[in-house]
Residue, then its C-alpha position, 0 to 999 in steps of 0.5 A: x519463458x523468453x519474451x521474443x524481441x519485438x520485430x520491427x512493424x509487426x506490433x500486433x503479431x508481437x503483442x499477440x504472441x506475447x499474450x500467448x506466452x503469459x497464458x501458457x505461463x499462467x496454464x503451467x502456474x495451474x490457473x486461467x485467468x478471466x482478466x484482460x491484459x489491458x494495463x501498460x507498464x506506466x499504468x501499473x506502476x501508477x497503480x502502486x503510485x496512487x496507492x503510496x500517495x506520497x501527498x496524502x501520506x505527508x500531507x496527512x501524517x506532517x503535523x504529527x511527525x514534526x510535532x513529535x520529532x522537529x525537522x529531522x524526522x524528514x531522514x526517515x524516508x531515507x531509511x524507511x525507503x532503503x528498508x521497504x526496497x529491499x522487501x521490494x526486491x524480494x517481492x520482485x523475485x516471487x512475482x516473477x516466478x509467479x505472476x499470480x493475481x492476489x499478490x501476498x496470498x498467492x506469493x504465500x501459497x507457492x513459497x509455503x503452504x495452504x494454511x500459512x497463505x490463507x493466514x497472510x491473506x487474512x491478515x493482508x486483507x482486513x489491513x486493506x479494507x481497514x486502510x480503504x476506510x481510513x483513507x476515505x474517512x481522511x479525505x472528509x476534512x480536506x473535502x470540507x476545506x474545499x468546499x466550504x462547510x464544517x467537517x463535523x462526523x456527520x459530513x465526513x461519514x457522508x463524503x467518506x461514503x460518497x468517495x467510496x462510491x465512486x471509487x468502486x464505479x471507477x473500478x467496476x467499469x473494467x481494468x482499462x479505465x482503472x488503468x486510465x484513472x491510475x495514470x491520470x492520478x499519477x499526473x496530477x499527484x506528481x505534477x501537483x508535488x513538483x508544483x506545490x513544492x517547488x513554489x513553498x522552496x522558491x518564493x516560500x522558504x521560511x527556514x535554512x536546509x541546516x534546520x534538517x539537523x535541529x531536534x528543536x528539543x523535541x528529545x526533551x532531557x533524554x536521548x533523541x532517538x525515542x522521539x525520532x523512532x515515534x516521528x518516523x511513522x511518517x516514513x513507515x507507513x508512506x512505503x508501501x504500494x508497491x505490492x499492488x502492482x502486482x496484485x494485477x499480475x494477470x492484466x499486465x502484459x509480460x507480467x514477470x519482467x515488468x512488474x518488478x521494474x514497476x515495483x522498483x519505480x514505485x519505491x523511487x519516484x513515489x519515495x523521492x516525491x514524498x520526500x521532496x513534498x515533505x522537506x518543502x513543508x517543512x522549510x516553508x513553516x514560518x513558526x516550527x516551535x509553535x507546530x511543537x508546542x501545538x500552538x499551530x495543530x495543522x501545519x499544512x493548511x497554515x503554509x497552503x494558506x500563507x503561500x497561495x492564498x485561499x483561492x490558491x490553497x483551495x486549488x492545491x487542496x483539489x489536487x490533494x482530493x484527486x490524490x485521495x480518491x485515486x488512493x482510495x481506487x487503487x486500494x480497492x483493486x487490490x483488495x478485490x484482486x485478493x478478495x478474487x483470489x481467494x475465491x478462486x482457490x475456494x479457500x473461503x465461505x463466499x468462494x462461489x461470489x468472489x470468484x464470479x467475473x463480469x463477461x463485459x467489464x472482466x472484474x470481479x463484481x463480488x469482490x469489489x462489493x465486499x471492498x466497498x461494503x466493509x470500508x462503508x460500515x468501518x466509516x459509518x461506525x465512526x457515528x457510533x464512536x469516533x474513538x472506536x474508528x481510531x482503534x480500529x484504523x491503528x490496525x492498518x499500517x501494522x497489518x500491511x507490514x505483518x502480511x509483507x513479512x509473511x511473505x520476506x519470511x516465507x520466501x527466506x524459509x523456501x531458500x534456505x530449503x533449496x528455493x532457487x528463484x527462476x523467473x525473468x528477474x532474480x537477485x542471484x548471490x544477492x538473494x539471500x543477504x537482501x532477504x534478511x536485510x528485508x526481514x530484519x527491517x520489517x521486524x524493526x518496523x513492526x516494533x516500532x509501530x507497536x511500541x507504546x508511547x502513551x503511558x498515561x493512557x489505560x494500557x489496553x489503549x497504550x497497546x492498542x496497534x499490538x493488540x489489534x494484531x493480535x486480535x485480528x490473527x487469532x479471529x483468523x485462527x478461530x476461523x481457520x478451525x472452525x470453517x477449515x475450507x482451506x485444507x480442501x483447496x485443490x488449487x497448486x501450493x507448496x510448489x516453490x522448494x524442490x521435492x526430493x521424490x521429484x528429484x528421484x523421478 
C-alpha cells in the first residue's frame, strides 16, 4: 500500500490519510490496534538506540574485554556490527510485511507457525525481562559512585528497584512520553559520547593508534584468537536493539517504510558511537598492563577520574545514569509490546490481563506490570545469592540472539518454500545471500557465547550461558505441553509461504 506524496500545505489532511492507510494495512494483517501513532522516525529510532546504549555496553563490558584481549579486541565491533546489520535487514523485510507490535513473536507466527512463534516469544521474552534486571541491578554501583555511598547488595537491590519504578512510571504515561523520554536519552547519550570521547582523544590520550594492533600478551603461548573471540563479547552483546523499533510497529506512523530506515540508523549511528566511546577508552589508559594483569580492575572510572577530575567523572557518570535508565525504559517497551502481543492472540495463561489497554494513556497496563515485576524479584534474588543472579542474567545476551535467529531461521525456510517479501522495503536478489550470511553469523555468535572458558570451575558452571538456554527452551516446551493454549489461537499464521490451493483459486 503506496504512501501518497505529501501535498504542500495539507499537512494534517496527509497525516490523516496516512493514519488510514496503516489501519487499513493493520485490518488486512487481521488486528485493530488500540495504540496511538504518536511515535516520530527519530523517536523510534531512539527507542533502539537507548536499547543499545553504546555507553552502558562499553562502559560496562570494557575492563572485561581489555582484560581478556588488550586493545584489539576494539575490531570486534567491526565485525559483531557487519554481522548484526545483516539480521537487521532481514528484520527490516519481515517488519515491512508485517508491521505487527510484539516484533519477533509475531514476525514468527507469520513466517512459520503457532507453535514455533510461541517458542521464540519464549525464549525472546524471558532474555528480556532477565536483561531489564541486569540492566538495573548494573546501574547500582555507578549510582553509588554518583552519590557518594558504598555499593554493598543491599543498596543496589534498593536503587535497582528504585530505577526500575520509574522506568515503568515513564512507560505507564502513554507512548508520546515514552517517545519524549527516548529522544531525550538519545541527546544525552549521544552528546555525552561525543563529549567524554572527544576530550579522553584530546587532551587525555595516553596511548598510540598502533596499540589497536598490541595483543600485550593476552594470547599467552597459543594463538590469539581464543583470547580475542572471548574479548569480543563486547561487541556481541552491544548490537542489539535494533529490533525494538519495531516491537511498536503499531505507534509509528508508515511503520512498513520507516522502521527498517530506524533499524538500520540504529546499527549505524548506536555502533559508530560504542566504538568511538570504546577506542577513546582504550587510548586514554594510562597502564593497560596493569588493567590485564588485574592490578587496575575498573578501568573506567580510573580514566573518568584522572581526565575530569572527581567533580567532573561524577558529571560523566550523571549522564551514564541517564543512559541506564533510558536503556531500562526502552527494554521495558519492548517487553510489554511482546507481553502485549501475546495476549492478544490468546497464546498464553493471563492472555485476558495482557491484553487489556488503558482507554487514557493507550498502553498495556498488565503488561508493563509483569515487565516490572519479574525484573524486581530477579534484582531482589540477588539478596538471597549474588552468584544465582550472575547465573541467571548469563542467560540474557544468548537469549536475545537465539530469539533473533529464530526468526533469520524462519524467515530463510519461508523463502526457500516461495516467501517472496512484499512490503515497502525489501533485499530483492539480495534476499537470500544476506539471509544466510545472517543465520551463519548468529550461529557463530551463539557459540561463541556459549562456549566454556572457565575449565577450572565445576562444569555445570563452565556451561552455564549453555545450560541456562537449555533450560529456558525446555521449561517452554513443558509449558507448551502442558497449557497447549497455542493450538487454539484463532488469530492469522503461517500466512507468509503461498498456499498452492491458494494458488488454484
Amino acid at each position: 500500500m503506496s504512501t501518497p506524496t505529501r501535498p504542500a500545505g495539507e499537512a494534517d489532511g496527509y497525516y490523516e490519510y496516512e493514519d488510514q492507510s496503516d489501519a487499513a494495512h493493520l485490518h488486512a494483517l487481521g488486528y485493530e490496534s488500540d495504540f496511538r501513532r504518536d511515535m516520530s522516525p527519530w523517536a523510534n529510532f531512539s527507542l533502539g538506540f537507548t536499547y543499545l546504549s553504546p555507553v552502558v555496553g562499553v562502559y560496562t563490558l570494557f575492563a572485561f574485554a581489555l582484560a581478556t584481549g588488550g586493545p584489539p579486541m576494539i575490531w570486534s565491533f567491526v565485525i559483531v556490527g557487519l554481522g548484526q546489520l545483516m539480521v537487521a535487514l532481514v528484520f527490516s523485510e519481515v517488519v515491512a510485511q508485517y508491521p505487527v507490535a510484539g516484533g519477533v513473536y509475531p514476525w514468527a507466527r507469520r513466517l512459520w507457525g503457532r507453535r514455533y512463534a510461541w517458542m521464540t516469544g519464549w525464549v525472546y521474552m524471558v532474555a528480556l525481562l532477565v536483561t531489564i534486571a541486569s540492566v538495573v541491578y548494573g546501574a547500582g554501583p555507578y549510582i553509588a559512585a554518583t552519590f557518594g555511598f558504598d555499593a554493598s547488595v543491599n543498596t543496589t537491590i534498593l536503587c535497582a528497584l528504585g530505577l526500575l519504578l520509574l522506568a515503568t512510571l515513564i512507560n505507564l504515561m502513554g507512548t508520546r512520553v515514552l517517545a519524549t523520554a527516548a529522544m531525550i536519552g538519545f541527546t544525552a547519550e549521544i552528546l555525552g559520547a561525543l563529549v567524554v570521547g572527544g576530550w579522553l582523544l584530546i587532551a587525555h590520550r595516553e596511548q598510540s593508534f598502533g596499540v589497536l594492533f598490541d595483543t600485550f600478551g593476552t594470547e599467552g603461548d597459543g594463538s590469539y584468537l581464543p583470547a580475542f573471540a572471548a574479548a569480543a563479547l563486547i561487541g556481541i552483546y552491544q548490537y542489539y536493539g535494533f529490533e525494538a523499533c519495531g516491537d511498536v510497529a503499531e505507534e509509528v506512523k508508515d511503520p512498513g517504510r520507516l522502521i527498517p530506515k530506524a533499524m538500520r540508523r540504529t546499527i549505524y549511528i548506536g555502533g559508530a558511537a560504542a566504538t568511538f566511546v570504546c577506542l577513546a577508552l582504550v587510548l586514554a589508559v594510562t597502564d593497560i598492563g596493569a588493567v590485564i594483569s588485574g592490578e587496575d580492575a575498573d578501568p573506567v572510572s580510573t580514566v573518568l577520574n584522572e581526565a575530569f577530575g572527581s567533580t567532573g567523572a561524577k558529571i560523566v557518570l550523571l549522564v551514564v545514569l541517564l543512559s541506564f535508565l533510558s536503556c531500562a525504559i526502552s527494554l521495558q517497551a519492548a517487553a510489554s509490546r511482546l507481553a502485549y502481543s501475546y495476549g492478544r492472540d490468546d497464546m498464553i495463561m493471563g492472555s485476558s490481563l495482557l491484553k487489556k489497554f488503558s482507554a487514557k494513556r493507550h498502553v498495556p497496563p498488565y503488561a508493563l506490570i509483569v515487565a516490572a515485576v519479574v525484573p524486581a524479584v530477579i534484582v531482589i534474588g540477588s539478596k538471597v545469592s549474588e552468584d544465582a543472579i550472575t547465573k541467571i542474567i548469563s542467560f540474557a545476551a544468548l537469549g536475545i540472539y537465539l530469539g533473533f535467529q529464530m526468526v533469520v531461521l524462519a524467515a530463510l525456510r519461508a523463502r526457500l518454500k516461495g516467501w517472496v517479501p512484499s512490503g515497502k522495503y525489501t533485499l530483492g536478489a539480495w534476499g537470500l545471500p544476506v539471509n544466510i550470511a545472517a543465520l551463519v553469523y548468529g550461529v557463530v555468535a551463539m557459540i561463541n557465547m556459549a562456549w566454556p572458558r572457565t575449565p577450572d570451575a565445576a562444569w555445570y558452571d563452565n556451561w552455564i550461558v549453555a545450560l541456562s538456554g537449555l533450560v529456558v527452551v525446555a521449561v517452554g516446551l513443558i509449558y507448551m505441553a502442558v497449557h497447549p493454549l497455542h493450538d487454539r489461537s484463532t488469530a492469522p499464521y503461517d500466512d507468509a509461504i503461498p498456499k498452492k490451493d491458494h494458488v488454484a483459486r
